[in-house]
C-alpha positions in Angstrom: 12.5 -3.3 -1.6 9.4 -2.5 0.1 8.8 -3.1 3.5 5.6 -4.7 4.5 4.3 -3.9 7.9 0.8 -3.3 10.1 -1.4 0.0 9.7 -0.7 0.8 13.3 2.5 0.5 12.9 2.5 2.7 9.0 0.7 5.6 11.3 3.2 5.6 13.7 6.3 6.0 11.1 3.9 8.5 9.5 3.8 10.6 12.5 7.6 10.7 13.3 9.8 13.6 12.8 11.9 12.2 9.9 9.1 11.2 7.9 7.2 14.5 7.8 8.5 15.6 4.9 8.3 12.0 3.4 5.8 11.3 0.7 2.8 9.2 1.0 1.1 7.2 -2.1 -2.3 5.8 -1.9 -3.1 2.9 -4.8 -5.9 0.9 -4.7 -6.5 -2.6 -6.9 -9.2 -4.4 -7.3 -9.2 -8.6 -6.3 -10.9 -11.3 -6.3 -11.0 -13.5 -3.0 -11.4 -16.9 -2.7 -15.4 -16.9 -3.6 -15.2 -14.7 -6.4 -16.0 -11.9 -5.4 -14.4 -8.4 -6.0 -13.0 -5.9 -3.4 -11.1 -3.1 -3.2 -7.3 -3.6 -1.6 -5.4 -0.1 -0.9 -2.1 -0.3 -0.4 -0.4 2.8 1.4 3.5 3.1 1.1 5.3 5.3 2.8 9.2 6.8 1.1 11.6 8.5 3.6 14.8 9.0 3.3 16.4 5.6 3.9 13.2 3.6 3.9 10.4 2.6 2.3 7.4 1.0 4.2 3.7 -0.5 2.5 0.9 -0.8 4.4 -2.2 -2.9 3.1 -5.9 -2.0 3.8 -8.7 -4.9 3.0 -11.4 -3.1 3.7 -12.8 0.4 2.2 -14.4 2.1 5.0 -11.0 1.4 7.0 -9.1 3.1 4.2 -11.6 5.8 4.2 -10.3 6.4 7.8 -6.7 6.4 7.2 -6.7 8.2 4.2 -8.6 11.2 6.6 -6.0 10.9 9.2 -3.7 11.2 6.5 -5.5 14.5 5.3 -3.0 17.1 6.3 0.6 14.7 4.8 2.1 15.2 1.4 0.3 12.7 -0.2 -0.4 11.4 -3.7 -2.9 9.1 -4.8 -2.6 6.9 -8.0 -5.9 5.5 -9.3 
């Protein structure tokens, strides 16, 4: 099972030796918060070898900035 944990916390296991070779998925849903109104929610999980670790991003243009940190991992994003 998944692992849920902070952003800051997702970009430092990102940056570790062991996980360099680990792969990176990008999803993002839509929801509806407690007014009604739509947003996107990306979820970022991270699979190395013994672990795996999901990070959860509310907010577009901070997922935006993660996923360009994120430029040069193995990533794959499912739509």
């Amino acid at each position: 099972m998944a692992q849920k944990i902070e952003l800051k916390e997702f970009l430092e296991l990102v940056k570790k030796e062991h996980a360099a070779k680990a792969l990176i998925t990008i999803k993002t849903n839509k929801k509806i918060n407690a007014r009604g109104k739509t947003f996107k929610q990306t979820k970022f999980k991270l699979r190395s070898s013994k672990h795996k670790y999901t990070a959860i991003v509310d907010s577009a243009n901070r997922a935006k900035q993660v996923k360009d940190i994120l430029a040069d991992k193995n990533i794959k994003e499912i739509k």
